[in-house]
C-alpha positions as CSV (number, residue, x, y, z in Angstrom):
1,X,-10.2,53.2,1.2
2,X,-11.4,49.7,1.9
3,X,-8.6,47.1,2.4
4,X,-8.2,44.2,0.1
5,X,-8.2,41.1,1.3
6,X,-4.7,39.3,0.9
7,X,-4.5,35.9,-0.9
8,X,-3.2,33.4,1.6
9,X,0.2,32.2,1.8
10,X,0.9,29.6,0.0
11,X,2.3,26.1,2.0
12,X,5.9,25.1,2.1
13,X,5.4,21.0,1.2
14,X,8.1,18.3,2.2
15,X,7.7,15.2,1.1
16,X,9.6,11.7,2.9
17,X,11.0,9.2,0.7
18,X,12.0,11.3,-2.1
19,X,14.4,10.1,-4.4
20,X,12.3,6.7,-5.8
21,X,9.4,5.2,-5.6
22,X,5.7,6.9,-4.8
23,X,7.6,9.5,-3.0
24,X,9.5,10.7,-6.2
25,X,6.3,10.5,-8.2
26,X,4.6,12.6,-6.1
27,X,7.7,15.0,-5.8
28,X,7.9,15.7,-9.7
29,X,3.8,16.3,-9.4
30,X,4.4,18.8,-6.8
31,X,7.1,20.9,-8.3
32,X,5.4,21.9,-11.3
33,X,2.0,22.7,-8.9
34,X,1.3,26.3,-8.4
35,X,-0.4,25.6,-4.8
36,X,2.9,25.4,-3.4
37,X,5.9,28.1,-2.7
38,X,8.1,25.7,-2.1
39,X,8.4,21.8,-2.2
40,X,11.1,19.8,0.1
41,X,12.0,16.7,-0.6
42,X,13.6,14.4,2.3
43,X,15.6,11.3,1.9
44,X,18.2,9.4,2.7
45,X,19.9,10.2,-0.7
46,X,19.6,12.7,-3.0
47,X,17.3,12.5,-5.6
48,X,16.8,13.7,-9.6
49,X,14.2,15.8,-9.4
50,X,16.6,19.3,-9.4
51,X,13.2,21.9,-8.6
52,X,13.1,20.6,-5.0
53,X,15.0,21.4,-2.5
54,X,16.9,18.7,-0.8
55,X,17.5,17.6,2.8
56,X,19.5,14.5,3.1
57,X,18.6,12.8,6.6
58,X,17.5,9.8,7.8
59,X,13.4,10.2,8.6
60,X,14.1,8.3,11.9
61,X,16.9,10.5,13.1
62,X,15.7,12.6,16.3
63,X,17.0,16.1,14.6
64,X,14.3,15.9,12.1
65,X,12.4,18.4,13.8
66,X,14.9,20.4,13.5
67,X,15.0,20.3,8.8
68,X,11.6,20.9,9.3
69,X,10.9,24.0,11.2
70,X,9.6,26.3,7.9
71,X,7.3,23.0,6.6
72,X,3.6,23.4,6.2
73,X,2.7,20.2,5.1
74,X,4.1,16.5,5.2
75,X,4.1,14.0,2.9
76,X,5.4,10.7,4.6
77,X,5.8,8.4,2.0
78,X,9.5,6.3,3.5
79,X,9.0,3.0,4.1
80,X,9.7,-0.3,3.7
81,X,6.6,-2.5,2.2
82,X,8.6,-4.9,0.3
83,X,6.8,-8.4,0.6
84,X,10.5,-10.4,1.2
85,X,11.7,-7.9,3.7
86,X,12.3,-9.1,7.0
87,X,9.2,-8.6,8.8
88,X,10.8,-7.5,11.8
89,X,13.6,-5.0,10.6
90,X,10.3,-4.0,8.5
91,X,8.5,-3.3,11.3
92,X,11.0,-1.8,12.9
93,X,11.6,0.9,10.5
94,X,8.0,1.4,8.9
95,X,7.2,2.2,13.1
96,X,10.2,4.6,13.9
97,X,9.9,6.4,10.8
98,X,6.0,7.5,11.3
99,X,6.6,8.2,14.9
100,X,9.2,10.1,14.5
101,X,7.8,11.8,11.7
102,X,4.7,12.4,13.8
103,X,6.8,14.1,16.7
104,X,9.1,15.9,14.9
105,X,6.0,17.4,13.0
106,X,4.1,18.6,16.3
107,X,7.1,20.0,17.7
108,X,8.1,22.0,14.3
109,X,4.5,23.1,14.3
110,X,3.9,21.8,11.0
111,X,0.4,21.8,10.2
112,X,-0.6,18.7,8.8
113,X,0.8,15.1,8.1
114,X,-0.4,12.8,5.2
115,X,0.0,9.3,5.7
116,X,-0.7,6.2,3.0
117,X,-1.8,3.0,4.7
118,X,-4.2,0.9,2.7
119,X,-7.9,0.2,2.5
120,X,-6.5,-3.4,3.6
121,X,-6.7,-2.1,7.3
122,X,-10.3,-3.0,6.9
123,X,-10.0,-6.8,6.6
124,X,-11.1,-9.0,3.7
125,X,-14.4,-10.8,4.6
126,X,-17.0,-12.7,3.1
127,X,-19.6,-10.9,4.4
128,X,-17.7,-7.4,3.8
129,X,-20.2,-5.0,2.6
130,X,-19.4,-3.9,-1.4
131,X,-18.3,-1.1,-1.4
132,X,-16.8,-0.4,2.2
133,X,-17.9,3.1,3.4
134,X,-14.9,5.5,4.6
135,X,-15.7,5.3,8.3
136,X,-16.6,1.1,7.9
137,X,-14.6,-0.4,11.2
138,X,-10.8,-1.2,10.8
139,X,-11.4,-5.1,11.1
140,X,-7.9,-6.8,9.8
141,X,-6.2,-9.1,11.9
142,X,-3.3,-7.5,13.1
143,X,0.1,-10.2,12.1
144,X,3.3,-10.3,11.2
145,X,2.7,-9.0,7.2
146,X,2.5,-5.4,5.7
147,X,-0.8,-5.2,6.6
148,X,0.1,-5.5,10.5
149,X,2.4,-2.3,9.9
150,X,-0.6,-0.2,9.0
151,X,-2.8,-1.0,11.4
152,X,0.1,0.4,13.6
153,X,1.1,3.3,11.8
154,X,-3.0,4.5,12.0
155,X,-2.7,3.8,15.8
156,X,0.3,6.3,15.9
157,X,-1.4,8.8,13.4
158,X,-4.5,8.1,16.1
159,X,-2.0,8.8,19.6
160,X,-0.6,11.5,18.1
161,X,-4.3,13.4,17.2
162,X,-4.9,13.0,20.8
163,X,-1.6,13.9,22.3
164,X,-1.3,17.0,19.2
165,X,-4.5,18.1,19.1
166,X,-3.0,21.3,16.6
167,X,-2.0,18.6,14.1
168,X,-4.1,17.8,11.2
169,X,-3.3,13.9,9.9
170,X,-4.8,12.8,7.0
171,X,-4.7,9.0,5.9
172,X,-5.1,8.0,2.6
173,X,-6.3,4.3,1.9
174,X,-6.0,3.0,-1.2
175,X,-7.2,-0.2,-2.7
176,X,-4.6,-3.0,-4.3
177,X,-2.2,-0.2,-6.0
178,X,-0.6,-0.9,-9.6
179,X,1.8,0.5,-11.9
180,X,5.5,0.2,-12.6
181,X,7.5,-0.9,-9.6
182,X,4.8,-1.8,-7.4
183,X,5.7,-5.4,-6.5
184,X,2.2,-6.4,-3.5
185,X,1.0,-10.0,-2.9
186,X,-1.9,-8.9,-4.7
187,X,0.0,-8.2,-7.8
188,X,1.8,-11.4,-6.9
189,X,-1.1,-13.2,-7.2
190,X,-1.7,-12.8,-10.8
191,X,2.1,-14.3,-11.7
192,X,0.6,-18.1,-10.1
193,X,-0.2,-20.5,-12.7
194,X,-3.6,-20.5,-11.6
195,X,-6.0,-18.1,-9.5
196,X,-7.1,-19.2,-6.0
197,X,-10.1,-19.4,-4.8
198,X,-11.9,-20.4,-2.0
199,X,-15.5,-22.7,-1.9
200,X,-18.7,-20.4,-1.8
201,X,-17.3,-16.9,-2.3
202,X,-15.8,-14.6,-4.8
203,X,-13.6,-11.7,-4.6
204,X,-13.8,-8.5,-6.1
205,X,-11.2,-6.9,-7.5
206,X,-10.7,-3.1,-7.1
207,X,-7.2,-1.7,-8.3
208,X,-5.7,1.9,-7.5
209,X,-3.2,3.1,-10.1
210,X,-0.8,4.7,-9.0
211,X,-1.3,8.0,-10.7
212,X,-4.4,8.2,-9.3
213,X,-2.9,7.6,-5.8
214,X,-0.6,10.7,-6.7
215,X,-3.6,13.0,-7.3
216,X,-5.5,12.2,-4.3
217,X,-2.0,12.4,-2.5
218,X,-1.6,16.3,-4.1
219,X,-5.5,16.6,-2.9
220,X,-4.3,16.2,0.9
221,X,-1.6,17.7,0.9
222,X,-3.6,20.8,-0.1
223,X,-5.9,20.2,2.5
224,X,-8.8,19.5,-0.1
225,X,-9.6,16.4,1.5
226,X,-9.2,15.3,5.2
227,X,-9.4,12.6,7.7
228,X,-9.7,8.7,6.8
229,X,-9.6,9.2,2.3
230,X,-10.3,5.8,0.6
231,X,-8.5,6.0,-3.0
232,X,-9.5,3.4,-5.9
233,X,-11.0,3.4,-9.2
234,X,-14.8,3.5,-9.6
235,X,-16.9,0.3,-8.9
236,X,-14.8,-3.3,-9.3
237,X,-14.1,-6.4,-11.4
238,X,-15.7,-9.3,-11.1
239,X,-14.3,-12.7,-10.4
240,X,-15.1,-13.9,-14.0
241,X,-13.7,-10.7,-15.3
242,X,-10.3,-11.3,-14.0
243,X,-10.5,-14.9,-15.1
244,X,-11.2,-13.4,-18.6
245,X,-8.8,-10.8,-19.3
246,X,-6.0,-12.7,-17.8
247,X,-6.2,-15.9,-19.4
248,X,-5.6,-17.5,-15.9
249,X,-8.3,-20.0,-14.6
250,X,-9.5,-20.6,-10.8
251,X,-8.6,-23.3,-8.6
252,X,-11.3,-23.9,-5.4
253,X,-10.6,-24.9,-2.1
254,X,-11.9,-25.2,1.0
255,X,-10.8,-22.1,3.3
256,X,-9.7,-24.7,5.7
257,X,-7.3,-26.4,3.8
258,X,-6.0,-23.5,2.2
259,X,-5.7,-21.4,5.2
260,X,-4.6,-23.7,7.2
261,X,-1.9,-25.3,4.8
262,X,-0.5,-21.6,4.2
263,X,0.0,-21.0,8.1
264,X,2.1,-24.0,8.1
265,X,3.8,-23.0,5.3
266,X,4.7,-19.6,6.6
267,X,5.7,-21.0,9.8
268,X,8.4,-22.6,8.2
269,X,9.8,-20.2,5.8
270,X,8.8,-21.3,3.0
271,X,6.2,-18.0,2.0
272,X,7.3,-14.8,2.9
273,X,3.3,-13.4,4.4
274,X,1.0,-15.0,6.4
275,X,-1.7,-16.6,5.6
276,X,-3.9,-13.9,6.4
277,X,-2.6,-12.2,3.6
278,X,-4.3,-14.8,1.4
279,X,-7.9,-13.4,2.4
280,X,-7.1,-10.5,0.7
281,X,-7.2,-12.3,-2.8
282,X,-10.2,-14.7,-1.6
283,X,-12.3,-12.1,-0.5
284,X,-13.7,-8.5,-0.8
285,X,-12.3,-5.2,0.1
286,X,-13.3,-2.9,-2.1
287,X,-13.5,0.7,-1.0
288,X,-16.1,3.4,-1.4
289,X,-14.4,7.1,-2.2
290,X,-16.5,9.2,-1.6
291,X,-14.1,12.0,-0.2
292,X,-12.3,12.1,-3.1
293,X,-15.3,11.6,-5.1
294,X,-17.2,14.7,-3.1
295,X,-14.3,17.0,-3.7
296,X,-14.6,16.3,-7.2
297,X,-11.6,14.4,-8.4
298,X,-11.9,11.3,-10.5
299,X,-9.4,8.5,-10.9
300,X,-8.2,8.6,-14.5
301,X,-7.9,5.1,-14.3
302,X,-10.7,2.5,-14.6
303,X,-10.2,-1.1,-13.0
304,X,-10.0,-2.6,-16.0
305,X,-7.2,-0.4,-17.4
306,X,-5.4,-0.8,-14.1
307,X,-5.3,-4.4,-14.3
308,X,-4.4,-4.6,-17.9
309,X,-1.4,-3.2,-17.0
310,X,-0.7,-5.0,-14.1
311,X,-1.1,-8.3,-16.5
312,X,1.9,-6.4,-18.7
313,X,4.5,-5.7,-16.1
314,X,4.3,-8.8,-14.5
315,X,7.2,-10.5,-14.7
316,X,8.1,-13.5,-16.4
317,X,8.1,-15.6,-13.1
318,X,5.8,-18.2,-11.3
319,X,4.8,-17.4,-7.9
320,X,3.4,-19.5,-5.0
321,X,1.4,-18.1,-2.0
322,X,3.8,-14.9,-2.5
323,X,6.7,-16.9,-3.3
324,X,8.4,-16.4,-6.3
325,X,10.1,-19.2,-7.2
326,X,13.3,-20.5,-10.0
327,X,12.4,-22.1,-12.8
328,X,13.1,-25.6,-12.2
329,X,11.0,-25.1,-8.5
330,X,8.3,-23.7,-10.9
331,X,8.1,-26.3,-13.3
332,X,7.8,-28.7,-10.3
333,X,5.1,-27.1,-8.7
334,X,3.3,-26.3,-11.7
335,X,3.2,-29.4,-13.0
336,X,1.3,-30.6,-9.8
337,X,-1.9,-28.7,-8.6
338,X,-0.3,-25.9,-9.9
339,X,-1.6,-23.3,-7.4
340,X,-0.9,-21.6,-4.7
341,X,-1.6,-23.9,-1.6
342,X,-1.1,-27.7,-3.1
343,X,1.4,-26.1,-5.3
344,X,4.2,-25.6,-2.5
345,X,4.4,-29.4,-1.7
346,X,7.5,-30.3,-3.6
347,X,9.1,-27.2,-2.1
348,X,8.2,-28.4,1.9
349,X,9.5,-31.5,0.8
350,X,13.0,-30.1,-0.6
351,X,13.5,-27.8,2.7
352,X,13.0,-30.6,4.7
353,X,15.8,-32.7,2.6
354,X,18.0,-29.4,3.0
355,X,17.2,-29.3,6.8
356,X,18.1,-32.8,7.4
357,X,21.6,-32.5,5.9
């Protein structure tokens, strides 16, 4: 009698960050897949979802390899990305929670890792090709802002390849995300009065809802996709797009001034990123998916849906460079140039008053 062939055993999934956010999300997804025989959920808290099973630790505490020991695959989705945070105590934790993520997960023999950066990691330039390929070089300045965090996080995921060559990590880049919650200086940027822009070039925008980012994240954690995955919805908007379904119109400068100006402005408090954030709303970055694409998923969101969206949740604030600001700061700066850069000059003025007393 010929043996059968047994079907193979289906991955234990655990998943960081659990109880809110992208992490929850992605946990309710999981829980009602049939690729998985059992789905863990880590946090620091315990979360809603009652079909997981839960293991409250912190994911910087040393004994994590020690929850882990029966996990196939993890999901690391705890962090801090929020754009007022600290940057330091931001840093701090975003770092010691992937490497000890990382370690714990080679020395519980878990068999793969799936980190999210962003398709930021590869810079916003003028002369950035549209779309960016997968494997296009990481070319972001490394800084102080969120950005800066991922570019170390993928040197970590990078390390530990080398030093774990049994581990399988699989990085997921995804253009500007949306949905409810998400709260990004790119979706800060369509709360300003009035859109930047900067002399001679146009961005284009490419958005990633964040039920698509859920999918691709169920993808890799199946193993369906691998390696460097860029996740976005097909093609982009256009410049005059944006303008048009938002109702908001541009204001030029010249990258000098506005560059420039913003650095000064973040060296004094005053906006919570640096000004290298700004290039990320200036210029390109879309994203090519071809991964994703080749595997044969499809983002059930289109850019324009995306954005529409993002245009409804935003909240009833005005924002400058990142900043969002009260009402009576708001009516100030709006009633001047009323964008971004110029915009903040009656708030330098009124820290400076404050300093001086």
């Amino acid at each position: 009698m010929v043996p059968t062939s047994k079907r193979p055993r289906q991955p234990v999934v655990a998943v960081t960050g659990a109880a809110s956010g992208l992490g929850r999300e992605l946990l309710a997804r999981l829980v009602s897949s049939a690729d998985f025989r059992r789905v863990v959920a880590i946090d620091e808290e315990r979360g809603d979802v009652r079909e997981a099973t839960w293991r409250v630790i912190d994911v910087r505490d040393p004994l994590l390899a020690n929850r882990i020991s029966d996990i196939d695959v993890i999901v690391h989705l705890a962090g801090d990305y929020a754009v007022d945070s600290d940057p330091r105590e931001r840093r701090a934790y975003n770092l010691r929670a992937a490497q000890t993520v990382l370690t714990a997960a080679a020395a519980a023999r878990v068999r793969r890792v799936v980190l999210v950066t962003s398709a930021m990691v590869y810079g916003a330039a003028p002369e950035n090709d549209v779309p960016l390929p997968e494997d296009a070089a990481v070319a972001a300045e490394p800084d102080t802002g969120v950005v800066g965090d991922y570019l170390e996080i993928e040197a970590l995921a990078r390390r530990s390849l080398r030093s774990h060559p049994g581990l399988e990590v699989t990085v997921l880049r995804p253009a500007a995300v949306v949905g409810p919650g998400v709260d990004t200086v790119i979706t800060r940027h369509f709360e300003s009065p009035r859109l930047l822009t900067v002399k001679g070039c146009s961005p284009r925008w490419q958005f990633c809802h964040l039920d698509d980012l859920v999918s691709a994240l169920e993808l890799a954690a199946r193993g369906v996709v691998t390696g460097v995955v860029g996740v976005g919805s097909d093609g982009w908007l256009e410049q005059e797009q944006v303008e048009e379904m938002s109702g908001l119109r541009r204001f030029e400068l010249p990258a000098g001034l506005t560059f420039g100006t913003a650095q000064r402005l973040h060296r004094l408090g005053i906006t919570p990123a640096p000004a290298t954030d700004l290039h990320y709303v200036v210029y390109p970055w879309v994203v090519d998916c071809a991964r994703l694409r080749e595997a044969g998923w499809k983002p059930s969101w289109t850019n324009e849906a995306a954005f529409k969206q993002l245009l409804e949740l935003r909240e009833k604030a005005t924002t400058v460079v990142g900043r969002r600001l009260p009402v009576k700061e708001a009516t100030l700066t709006a009633a001047g140039a009323t964008v971004a850069v110029i915009g903040t000059a009656a708030i330098v003025r009124q820290v400076r008053r404050k300093r001086r007393q």
